[in-house]
C-alpha positions as CSV (number, residue, x, y, z in Angstrom):
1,X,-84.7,22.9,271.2
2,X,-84.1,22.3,274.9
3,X,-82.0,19.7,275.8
4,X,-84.6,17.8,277.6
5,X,-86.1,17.2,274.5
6,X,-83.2,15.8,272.7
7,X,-82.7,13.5,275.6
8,X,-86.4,12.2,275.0
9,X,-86.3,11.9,271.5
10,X,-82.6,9.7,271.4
11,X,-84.5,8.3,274.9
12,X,-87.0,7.2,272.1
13,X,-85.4,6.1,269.1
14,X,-82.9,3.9,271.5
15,X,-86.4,2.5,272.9
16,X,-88.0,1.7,269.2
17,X,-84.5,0.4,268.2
18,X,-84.5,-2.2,271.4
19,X,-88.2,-3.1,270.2
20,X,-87.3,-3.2,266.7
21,X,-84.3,-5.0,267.0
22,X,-85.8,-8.4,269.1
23,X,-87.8,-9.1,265.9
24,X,-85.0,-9.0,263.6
25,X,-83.5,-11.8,265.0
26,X,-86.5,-13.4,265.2
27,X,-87.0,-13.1,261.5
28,X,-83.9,-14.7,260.8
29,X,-84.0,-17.4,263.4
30,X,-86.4,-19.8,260.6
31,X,-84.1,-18.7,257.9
32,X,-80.8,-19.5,260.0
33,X,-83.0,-22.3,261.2
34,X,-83.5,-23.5,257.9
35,X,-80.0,-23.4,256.6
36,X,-79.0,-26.1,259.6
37,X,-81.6,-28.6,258.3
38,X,-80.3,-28.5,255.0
39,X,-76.8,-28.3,256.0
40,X,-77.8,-31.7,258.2
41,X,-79.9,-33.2,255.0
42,X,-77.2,-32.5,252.8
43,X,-74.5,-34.3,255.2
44,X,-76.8,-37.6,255.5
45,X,-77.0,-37.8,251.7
46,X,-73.3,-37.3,251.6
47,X,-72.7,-40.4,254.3
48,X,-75.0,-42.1,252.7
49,X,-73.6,-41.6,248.6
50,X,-70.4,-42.9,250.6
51,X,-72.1,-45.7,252.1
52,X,-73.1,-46.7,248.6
53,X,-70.1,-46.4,247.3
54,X,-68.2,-48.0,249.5
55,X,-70.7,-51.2,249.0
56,X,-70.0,-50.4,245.1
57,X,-66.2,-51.1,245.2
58,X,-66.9,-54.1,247.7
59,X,-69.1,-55.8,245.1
60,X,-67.0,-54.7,242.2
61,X,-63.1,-56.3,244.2
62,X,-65.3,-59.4,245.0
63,X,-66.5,-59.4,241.4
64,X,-63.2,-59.3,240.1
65,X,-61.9,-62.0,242.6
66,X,-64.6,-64.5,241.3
67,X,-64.0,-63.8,237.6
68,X,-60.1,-64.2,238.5
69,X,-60.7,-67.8,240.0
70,X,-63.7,-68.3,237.0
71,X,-60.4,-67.7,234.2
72,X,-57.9,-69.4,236.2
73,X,-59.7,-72.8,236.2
74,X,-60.9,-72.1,232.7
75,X,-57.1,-71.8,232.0
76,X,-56.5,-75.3,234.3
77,X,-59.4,-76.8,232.2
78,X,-57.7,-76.1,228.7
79,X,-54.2,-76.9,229.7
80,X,-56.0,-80.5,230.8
81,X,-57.6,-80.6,228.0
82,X,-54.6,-79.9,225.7
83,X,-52.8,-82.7,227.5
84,X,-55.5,-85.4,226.8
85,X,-55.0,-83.8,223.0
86,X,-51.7,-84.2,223.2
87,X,-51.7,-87.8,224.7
88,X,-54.4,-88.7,222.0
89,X,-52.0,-87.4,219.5
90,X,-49.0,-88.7,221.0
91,X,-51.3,-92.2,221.4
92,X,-52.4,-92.0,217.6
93,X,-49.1,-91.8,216.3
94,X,-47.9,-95.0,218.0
95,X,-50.7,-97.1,216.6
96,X,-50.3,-98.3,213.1
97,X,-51.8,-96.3,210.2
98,X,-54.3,-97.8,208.9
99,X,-54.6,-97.2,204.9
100,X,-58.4,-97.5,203.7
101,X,-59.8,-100.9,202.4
102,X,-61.3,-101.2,198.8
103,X,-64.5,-103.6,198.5
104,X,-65.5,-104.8,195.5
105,X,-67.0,-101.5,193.8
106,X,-63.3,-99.5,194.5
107,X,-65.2,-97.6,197.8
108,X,-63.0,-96.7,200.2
109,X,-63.8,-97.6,203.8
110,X,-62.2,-96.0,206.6
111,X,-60.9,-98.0,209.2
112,X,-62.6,-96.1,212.1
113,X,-65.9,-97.6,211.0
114,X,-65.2,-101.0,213.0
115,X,-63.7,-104.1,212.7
116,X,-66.6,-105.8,212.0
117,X,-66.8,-103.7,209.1
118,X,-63.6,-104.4,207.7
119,X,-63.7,-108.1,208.7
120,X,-66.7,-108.0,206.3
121,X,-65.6,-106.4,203.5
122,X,-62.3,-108.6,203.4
123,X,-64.6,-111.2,203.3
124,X,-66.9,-110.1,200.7
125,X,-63.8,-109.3,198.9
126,X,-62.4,-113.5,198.9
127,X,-65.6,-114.3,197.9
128,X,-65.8,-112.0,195.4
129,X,-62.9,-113.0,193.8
130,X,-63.6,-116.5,194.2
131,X,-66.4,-116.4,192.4
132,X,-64.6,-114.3,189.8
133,X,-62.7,-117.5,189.7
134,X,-65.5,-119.6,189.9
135,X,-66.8,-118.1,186.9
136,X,-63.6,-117.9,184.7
137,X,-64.3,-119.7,181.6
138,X,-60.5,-121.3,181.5
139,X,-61.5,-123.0,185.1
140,X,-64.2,-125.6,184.0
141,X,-65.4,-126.6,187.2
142,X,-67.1,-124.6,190.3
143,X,-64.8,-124.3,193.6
144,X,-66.2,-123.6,196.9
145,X,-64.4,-123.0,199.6
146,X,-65.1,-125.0,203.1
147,X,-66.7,-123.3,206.1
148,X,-67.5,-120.1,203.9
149,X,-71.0,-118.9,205.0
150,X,-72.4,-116.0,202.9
151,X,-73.1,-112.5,204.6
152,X,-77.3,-113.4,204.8
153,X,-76.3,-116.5,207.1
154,X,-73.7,-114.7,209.5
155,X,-76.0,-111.6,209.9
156,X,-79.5,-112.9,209.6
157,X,-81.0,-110.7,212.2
158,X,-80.2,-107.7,210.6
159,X,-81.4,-109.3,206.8
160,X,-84.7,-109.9,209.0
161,X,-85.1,-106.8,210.8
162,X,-84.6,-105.4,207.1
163,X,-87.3,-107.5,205.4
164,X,-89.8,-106.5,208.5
165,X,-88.9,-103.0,206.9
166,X,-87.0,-101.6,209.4
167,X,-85.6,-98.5,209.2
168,X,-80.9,-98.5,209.4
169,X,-81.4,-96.8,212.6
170,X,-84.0,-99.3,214.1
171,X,-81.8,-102.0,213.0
172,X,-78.6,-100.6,214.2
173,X,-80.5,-99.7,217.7
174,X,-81.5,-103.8,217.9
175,X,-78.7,-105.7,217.1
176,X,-75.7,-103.4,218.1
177,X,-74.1,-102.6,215.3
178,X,-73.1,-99.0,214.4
179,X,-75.7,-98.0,211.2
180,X,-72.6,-96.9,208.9
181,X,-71.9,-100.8,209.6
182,X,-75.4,-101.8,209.0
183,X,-75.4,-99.9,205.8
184,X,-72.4,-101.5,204.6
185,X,-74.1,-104.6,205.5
186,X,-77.0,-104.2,203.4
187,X,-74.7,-102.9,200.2
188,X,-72.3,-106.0,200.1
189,X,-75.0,-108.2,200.6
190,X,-76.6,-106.5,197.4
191,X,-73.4,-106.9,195.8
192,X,-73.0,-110.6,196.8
193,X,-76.6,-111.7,195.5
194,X,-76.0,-109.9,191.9
């Protein structure tokens, strides 16, 4: 082969490789192209996953700082109350015990339900045992003692209330009195008219 001919044909090849080679690059130009947008997709996610997280351990510091203050005056509210316990208690043991009072059928009532209460049965109690003396067959005559007015006459809005057919709740609502009161009422004044 003649040199000329060699020069034409590398003359050639170098011509087709320059032509070949402008569409290689642009064949990877959308490929390369694509790789930057999800390079640049993948970096806002990332900001925003931090974004988000950042918020996240916000809300969870401010969340522990309100349940700190929520237990600390949950812990001022039971050492407050534990001092009123303890000046109830303290209170309770300087007032005088009081031991239950028997009535008449051997009941115990406990002093918490009122002085009227207890007022009443010691009352129910004199009379019952002066009628037990009344009625002693050695003591010939009948003794009544002055100013004594029985339970009917001292309490007769509750006797009436009772005869309308109220209910213990109605009558204690009316007149005041506590219903364990009203009840105890109504049992003595059973006793006192058998």
């Amino acid at each position: 082969m003649s040199p000329w001919i060699i020069i034409v044909i590398l003359g050639a090849c170098a011509i087709a490789y320059a032509y070949i080679m402008p569409r290689k690059n642009k064949a990877q130009e959308p490929g390369h192209q694509l790789v930057q947008e999800m390079e640049s997709t993948l970096e806002h996610y990332m900001t925003e996953i931090e974004n988000d997280n950042d918020a996240l351990i916000q809300r969870v510091a401010e969340m522990k700082g309100e349940a700190t203050a929520a237990d600390q005056r949950m812990q001022l509210q039971l050492q407050e109350l534990q001092q009123r316990l303890d000046q109830l208690e303290q209170s309770k043991k300087n007032e005088p015990v009081a031991s239950p009072v028997l009535h008449s059928g051997n009941v115990p009532v406990q002093a918490s339900e009122g002085l009227q209460a207890q007022a009443l049965v010691k009352s129910v109690q004199a009379e019952a045992a002066q009628q037990a003396l009344d009625s002693d067959p050695q003591n010939g005559k009948v003794e009544t003692l002055p100013g004594r007015e029985s339970i009917k006459d001292r309490y007769a809005e509750l006797f009436n209330l009772h005869a309308e057919g109220k209910s213990m709740d109605a009558i204690s609502k009316q007149t005041g009195i506590q219903r364990g009161e009203v009840q105890l009422i109504l049992q003595l004044a059973e006793r006192e008219d058998s």
